[in-house]
N, C-alpha and C positions, 0 to 999 in steps of 0.2 A: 426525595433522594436524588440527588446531583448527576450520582454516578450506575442510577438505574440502568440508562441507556446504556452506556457503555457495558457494563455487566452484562446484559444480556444480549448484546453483540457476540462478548469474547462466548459466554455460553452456547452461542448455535454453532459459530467456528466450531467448539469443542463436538457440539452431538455431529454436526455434519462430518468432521476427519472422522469420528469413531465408526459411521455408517459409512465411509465413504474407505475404512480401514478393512471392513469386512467384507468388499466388494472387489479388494487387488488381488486377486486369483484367477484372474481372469491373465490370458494368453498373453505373449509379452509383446510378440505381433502385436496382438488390439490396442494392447496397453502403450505400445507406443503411436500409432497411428491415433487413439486419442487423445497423448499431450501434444501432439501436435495441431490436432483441432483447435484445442482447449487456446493453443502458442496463438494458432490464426484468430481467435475468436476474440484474445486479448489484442491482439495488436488492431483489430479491427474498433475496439474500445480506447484504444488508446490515440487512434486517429479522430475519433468522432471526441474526445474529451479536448484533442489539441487545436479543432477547428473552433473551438469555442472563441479563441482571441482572435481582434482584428488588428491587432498590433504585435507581427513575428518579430520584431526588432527587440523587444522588450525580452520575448522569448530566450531568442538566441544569444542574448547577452547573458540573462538570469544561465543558461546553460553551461557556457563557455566558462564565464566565472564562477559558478559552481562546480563543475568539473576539474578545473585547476585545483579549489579548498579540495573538492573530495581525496586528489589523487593526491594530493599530497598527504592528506590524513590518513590515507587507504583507507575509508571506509569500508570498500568491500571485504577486504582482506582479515578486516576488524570481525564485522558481521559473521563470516563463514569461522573465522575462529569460535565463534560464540555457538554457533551449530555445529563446529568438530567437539567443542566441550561436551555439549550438549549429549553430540551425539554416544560420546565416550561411554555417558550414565545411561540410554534409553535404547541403544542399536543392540538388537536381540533379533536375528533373523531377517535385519533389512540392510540392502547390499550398501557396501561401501559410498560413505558420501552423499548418501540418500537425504538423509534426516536434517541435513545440515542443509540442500539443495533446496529441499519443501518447508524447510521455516524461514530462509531467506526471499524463496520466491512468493511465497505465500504474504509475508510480511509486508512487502512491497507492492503488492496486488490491494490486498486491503486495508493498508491504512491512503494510500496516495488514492488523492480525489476531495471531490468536494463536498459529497455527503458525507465525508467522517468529520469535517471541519464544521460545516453548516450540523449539521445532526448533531455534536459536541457544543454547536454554542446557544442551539436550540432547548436543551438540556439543563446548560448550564446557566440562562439566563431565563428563560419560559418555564423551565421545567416539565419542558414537550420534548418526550422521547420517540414521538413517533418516528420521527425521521431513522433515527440511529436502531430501532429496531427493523424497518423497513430493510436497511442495509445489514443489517445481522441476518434477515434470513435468507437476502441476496449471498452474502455469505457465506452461509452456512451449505448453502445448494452450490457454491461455486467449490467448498472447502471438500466437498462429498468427492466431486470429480477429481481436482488435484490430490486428493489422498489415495484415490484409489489407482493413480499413475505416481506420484512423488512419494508418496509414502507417508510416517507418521507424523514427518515432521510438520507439516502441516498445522497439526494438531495448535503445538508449541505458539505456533506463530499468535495464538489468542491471548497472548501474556501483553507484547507489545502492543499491540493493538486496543486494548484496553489500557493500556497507562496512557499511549498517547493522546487517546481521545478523551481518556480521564483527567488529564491535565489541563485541558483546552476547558473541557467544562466547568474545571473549579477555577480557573480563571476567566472565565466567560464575561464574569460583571466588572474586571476589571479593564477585559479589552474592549465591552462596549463603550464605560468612559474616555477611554483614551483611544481612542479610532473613532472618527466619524464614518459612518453608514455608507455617503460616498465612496470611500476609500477603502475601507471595510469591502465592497460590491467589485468594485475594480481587483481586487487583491484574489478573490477567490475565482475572479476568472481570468486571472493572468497565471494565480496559480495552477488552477483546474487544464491551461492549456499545456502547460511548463509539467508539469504530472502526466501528462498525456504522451509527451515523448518519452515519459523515460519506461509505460506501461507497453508502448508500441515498440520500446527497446527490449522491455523481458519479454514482450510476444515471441520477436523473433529468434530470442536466445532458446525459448522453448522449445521453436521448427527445428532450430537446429542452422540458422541460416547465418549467426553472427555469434560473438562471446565477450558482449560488451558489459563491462563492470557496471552494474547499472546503479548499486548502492556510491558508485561514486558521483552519481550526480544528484543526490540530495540535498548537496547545500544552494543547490537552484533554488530552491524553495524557500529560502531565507535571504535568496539577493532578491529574490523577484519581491517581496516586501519591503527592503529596503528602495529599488526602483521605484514602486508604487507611492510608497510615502517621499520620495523626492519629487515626484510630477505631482502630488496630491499638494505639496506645499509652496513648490514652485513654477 
């Protein structure tokens, strides 16, 4: 089954928010003094994913020109609509803006990186889920904490997360043909670094230290692939 892994990815997201739903009773002091840990802890993640590249110039282009597509599209803007809908149908006792907040930031936390990519094509071409399960109970322990400071929406965020990675895997056999392994190697750790700033960007939006639209630098990730396959062919 293709889309094992993925499934039970989005499934520990789910038990972890629900465990992690029944643990935000706690003091709003604590509770804020630990997204803020949680903010440092990502952004410390998000530095060690960005040192991955030895090539920043590649970086900072995939950013810059994906930042332009993003703002123009308002991604973010898009996104948080989709958690104010969201929240419309499922906010019962949690304060303003919450639900919409913990499935955007959630959202973004675990799908960007490179074991949802390698884990999905591992899946989808070996039919080895270990990967993608390894990262689901990463996860799902990460899902426990942000639920119990962001709230339910958290939860939510296991829908996307599961398509996207579901999608990479049933096309897996066709990106092995058409990407050499070379390039293919190159691409996820230009991506992996290019994902790295934008996790060390929601770190600090957690502190509290910045309020950088972070869904609008997602189309990085679709330049930094084109860059790759133009140094791969030229």
């Amino acid at each position: 089954m293709i889309l094992l892994g993925s499934l039970i990815n989005g499934i520990l997201i789910v038990i972890g928010s629900l465990m992690g739903y029944f643990l935000k009773n706690i003091p709003e002091r604590m509770k804020t003094m630990i997204l803020q840990i949680i903010g440092l802890a990502i952004a410390l993640m998000g530095i060690q994913m960005g040192l991955k590249s030895d090539s920043f110039i590649v970086i900072i282009i995939s950013l810059v020109i994906g930042t332009v597509i993003g703002e123009w599209l308002d991604l973010d803007k898009g996104l948080y609509k989709l958690g104010k809908w969201i929240e419309k149908w499922f906010s019962k006792g949690e304060s303003h803006g919450q639900i919409s907040e913990g499935f955007v930031s959630a959202t973004l936390i675990f799908a960007i990186g490179s074991m949802a990519i390698l884990g999905a094509l591992d899946s989808g071409i070996r039919q080895d889920h270990s990967l993608l399960i390894t990262k689901g109970l990463i996860d799902g322990f990460t899902a426990i904490i942000l639920t119990s400071t962001l709230g339910i929406g958290v939860l939510l965020s296991a829908v996307p997360v599961f398509l996207y990675q579901g999608i990479i895997a049933i096309c897996a056999g066709l990106i092995s043909t058409l990407i050499p392994a070379v390039a293919m190697e190159s691409f996820i750790v230009q991506m992996t670094a290019t994902g790295g700033v934008m996790i060390l960007a929601l770190g600090l939006n957690m502190v509290g230290l910045t309020k950088i639209r972070v869904a609008n630098t997602l189309p990085a990730i679709v330049v930094v692939g084109i860059i790759v396959t133009i140094q791969y062919n030229f």
